[in-house]
C-alpha positions as CSV (number, residue, x, y, z in Angstrom):
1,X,57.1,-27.5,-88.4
2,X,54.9,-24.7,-89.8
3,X,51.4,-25.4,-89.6
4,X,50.1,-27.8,-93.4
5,X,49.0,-25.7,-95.5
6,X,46.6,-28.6,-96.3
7,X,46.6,-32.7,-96.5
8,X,45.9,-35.3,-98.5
9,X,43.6,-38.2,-97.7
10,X,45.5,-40.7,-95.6
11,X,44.4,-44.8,-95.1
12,X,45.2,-47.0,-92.5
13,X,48.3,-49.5,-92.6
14,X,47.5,-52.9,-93.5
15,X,49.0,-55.6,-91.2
16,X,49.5,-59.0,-92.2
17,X,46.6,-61.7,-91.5
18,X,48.9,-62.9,-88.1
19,X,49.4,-59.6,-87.3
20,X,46.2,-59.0,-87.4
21,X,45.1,-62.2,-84.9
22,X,47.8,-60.9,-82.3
23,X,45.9,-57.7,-82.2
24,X,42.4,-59.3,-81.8
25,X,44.2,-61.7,-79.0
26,X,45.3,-59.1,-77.0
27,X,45.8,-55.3,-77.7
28,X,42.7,-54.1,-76.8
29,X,43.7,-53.4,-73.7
30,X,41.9,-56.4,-71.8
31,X,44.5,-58.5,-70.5
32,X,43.4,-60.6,-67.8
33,X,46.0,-61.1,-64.9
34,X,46.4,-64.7,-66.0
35,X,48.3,-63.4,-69.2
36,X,51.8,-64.0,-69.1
37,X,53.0,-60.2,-67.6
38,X,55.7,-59.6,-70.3
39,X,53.6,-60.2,-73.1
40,X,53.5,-57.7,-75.7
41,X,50.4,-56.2,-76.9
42,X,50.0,-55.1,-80.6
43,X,47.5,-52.0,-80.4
44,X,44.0,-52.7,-81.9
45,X,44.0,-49.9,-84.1
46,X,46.6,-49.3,-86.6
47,X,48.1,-45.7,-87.5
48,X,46.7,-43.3,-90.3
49,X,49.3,-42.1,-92.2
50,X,48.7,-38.8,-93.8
51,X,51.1,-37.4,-96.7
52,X,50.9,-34.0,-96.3
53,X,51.3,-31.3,-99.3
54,X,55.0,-30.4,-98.6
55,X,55.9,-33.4,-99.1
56,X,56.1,-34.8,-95.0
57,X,54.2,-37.7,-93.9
58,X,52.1,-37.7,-90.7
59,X,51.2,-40.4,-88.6
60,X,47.9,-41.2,-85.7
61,X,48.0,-43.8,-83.8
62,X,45.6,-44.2,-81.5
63,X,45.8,-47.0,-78.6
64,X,43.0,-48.1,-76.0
65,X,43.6,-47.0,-72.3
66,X,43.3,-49.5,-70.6
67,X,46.6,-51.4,-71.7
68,X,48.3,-48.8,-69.5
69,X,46.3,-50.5,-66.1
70,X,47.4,-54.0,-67.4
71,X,50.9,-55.8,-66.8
72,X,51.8,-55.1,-70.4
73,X,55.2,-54.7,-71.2
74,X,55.3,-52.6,-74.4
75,X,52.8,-51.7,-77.1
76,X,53.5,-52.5,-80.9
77,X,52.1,-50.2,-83.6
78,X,52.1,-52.5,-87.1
79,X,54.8,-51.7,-89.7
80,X,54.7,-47.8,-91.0
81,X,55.4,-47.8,-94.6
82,X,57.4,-44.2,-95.0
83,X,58.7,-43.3,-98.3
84,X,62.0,-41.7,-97.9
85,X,63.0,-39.8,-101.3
86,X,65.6,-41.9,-103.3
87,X,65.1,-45.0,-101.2
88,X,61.7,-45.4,-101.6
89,X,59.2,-46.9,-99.2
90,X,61.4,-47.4,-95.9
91,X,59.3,-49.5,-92.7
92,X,59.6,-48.4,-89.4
93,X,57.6,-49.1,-86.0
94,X,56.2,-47.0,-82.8
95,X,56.8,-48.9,-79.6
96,X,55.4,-47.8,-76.2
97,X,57.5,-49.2,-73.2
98,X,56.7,-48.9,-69.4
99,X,58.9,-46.8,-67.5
100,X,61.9,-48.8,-65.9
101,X,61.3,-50.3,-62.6
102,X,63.4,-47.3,-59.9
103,X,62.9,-49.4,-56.8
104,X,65.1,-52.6,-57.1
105,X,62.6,-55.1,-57.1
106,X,62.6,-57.9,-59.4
107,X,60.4,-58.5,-62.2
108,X,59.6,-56.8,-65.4
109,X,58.7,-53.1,-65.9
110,X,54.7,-53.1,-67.1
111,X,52.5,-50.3,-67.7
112,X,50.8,-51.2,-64.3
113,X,53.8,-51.3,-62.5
114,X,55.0,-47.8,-64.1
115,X,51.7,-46.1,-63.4
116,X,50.8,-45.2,-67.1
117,X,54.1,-43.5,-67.3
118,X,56.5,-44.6,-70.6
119,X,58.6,-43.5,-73.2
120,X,57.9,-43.7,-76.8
121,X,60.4,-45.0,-79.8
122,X,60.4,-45.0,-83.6
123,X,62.1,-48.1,-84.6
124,X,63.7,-48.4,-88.1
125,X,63.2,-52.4,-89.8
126,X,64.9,-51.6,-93.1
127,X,68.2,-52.6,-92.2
128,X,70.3,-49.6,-92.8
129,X,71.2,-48.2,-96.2
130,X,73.9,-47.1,-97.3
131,X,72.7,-43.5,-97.9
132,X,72.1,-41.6,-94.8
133,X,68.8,-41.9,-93.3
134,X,68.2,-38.5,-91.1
135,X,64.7,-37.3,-91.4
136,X,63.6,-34.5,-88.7
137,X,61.1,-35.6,-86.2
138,X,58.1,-33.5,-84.5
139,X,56.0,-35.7,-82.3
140,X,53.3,-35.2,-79.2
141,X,51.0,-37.4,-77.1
142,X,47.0,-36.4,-76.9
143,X,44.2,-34.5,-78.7
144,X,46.7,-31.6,-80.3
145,X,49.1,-33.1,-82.7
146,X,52.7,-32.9,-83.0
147,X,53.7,-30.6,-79.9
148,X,57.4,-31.2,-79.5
149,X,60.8,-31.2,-82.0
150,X,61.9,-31.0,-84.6
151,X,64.6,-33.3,-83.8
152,X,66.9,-35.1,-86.3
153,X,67.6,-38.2,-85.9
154,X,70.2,-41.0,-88.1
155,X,68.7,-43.9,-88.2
156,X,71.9,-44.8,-90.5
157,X,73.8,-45.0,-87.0
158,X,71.0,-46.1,-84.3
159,X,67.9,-48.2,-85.7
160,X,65.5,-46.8,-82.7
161,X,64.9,-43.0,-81.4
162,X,63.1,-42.2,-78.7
163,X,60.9,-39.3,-79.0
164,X,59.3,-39.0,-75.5
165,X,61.2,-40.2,-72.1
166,X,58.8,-40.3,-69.0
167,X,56.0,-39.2,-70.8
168,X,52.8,-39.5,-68.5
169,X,50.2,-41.4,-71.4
170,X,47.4,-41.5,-68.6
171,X,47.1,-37.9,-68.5
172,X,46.7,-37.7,-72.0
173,X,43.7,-40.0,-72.3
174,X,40.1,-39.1,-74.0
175,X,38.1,-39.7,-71.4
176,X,35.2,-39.6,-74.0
177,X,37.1,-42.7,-76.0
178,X,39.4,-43.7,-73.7
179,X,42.2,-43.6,-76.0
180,X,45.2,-41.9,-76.1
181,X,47.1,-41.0,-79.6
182,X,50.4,-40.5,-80.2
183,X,51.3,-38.4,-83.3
184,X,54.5,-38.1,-85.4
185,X,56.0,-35.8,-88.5
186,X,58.3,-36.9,-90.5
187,X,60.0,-34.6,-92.9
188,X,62.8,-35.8,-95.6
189,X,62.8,-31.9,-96.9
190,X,66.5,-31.2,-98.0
191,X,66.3,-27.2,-97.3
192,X,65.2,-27.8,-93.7
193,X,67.8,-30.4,-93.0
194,X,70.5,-28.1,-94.5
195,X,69.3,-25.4,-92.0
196,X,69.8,-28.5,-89.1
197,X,73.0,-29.5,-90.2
198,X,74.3,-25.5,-90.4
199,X,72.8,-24.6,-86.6
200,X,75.0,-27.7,-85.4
């Protein structure tokens, strides 16, 4: 996508009141080794969506470090209210999972397991329309925003995309916050689609 030509203020999501206790219980990256190993953690800090001037909505989501040292099994970003034009206000989800277990061994992947390696999915909870839901897609992990895409994706067909495979999230942690933040940019815009739908 072309660089905004400016933004507008974003807020974070709200999460319901038990959404909200899972995250205190256990997202913050501080699971003890007694925790069951394929529980999933619900990151601490919930996304900033921003709705940008031409109309696309970008999203921050920033996630404590040290869930990727821990025997998590995926991370949870609390629902992502997008408006879609026409359909209104669609939800979706990121998920962070651990990268599959290559050595045969039983036993669930975790982020310990997988080294701080994963993959990265946007996960549609509307149920599917009947209208076609195919936004384009730019997304990135670390301190620079959206890095890779656009990629169109229809979410009409397959509920979840994944927009990073393999993706080492250690190397992209602030070692001044020890965080890492994934972004996403989601664009609905009908003249760049047409342009997709032509090159294809």
């Amino acid at each position: 996508f072309p660089p905004p030509p400016g933004l507008l203020a974003g807020a974070p999501q709200e999460a319901s009141p038990r959404l909200a206790e899972v995250e205190m219980a256990g997202a913050s990256g501080d699971l003890s080794e007694e925790e069951d190993p394929t529980a999933v953690a619900v990151a601490l800090a919930r996304p900033i969506l921003e709705r940008m001037q031409d109309g696309d909505t970008q999203v921050r989501w920033t996630i404590r470090a040290g869930v990727l040292s821990k025997p998590t099994t995926s991370v949870v970003s609390p629902e992502l209210n997008i408006d879609v034009p026409e359909l209104g206000p669609q939800t979706f989800r990121l998920i962070i999972y651990p990268r599959p277990r290559s050595d045969g061994s039983k036993g669930a992947a975790s982020f310990r397991r997988s080294r701080g390696h994963g993959r990265v999915e946007l996960k549609y909870l509307g149920g599917c329309p009947s209208e076609v839901l195919r936004p384009l897609l730019c997304y990135g992990v670390g301190a620079s925003g959206p890095s890779s895409g656009p990629v169109q994706h229809d979410f009409t067909a397959h509920v979840s995309c994944c927009l990073l495979e393999d993706q080492n999230l250690r190397a992209a942690v602030d070692e001044d916050s020890n965080t890492f933040t994934v972004h996403l940019r989601i664009s609905f815009d009908a003249k760049r689609l047409t342009s997709i739908d032509a090159a294809l």
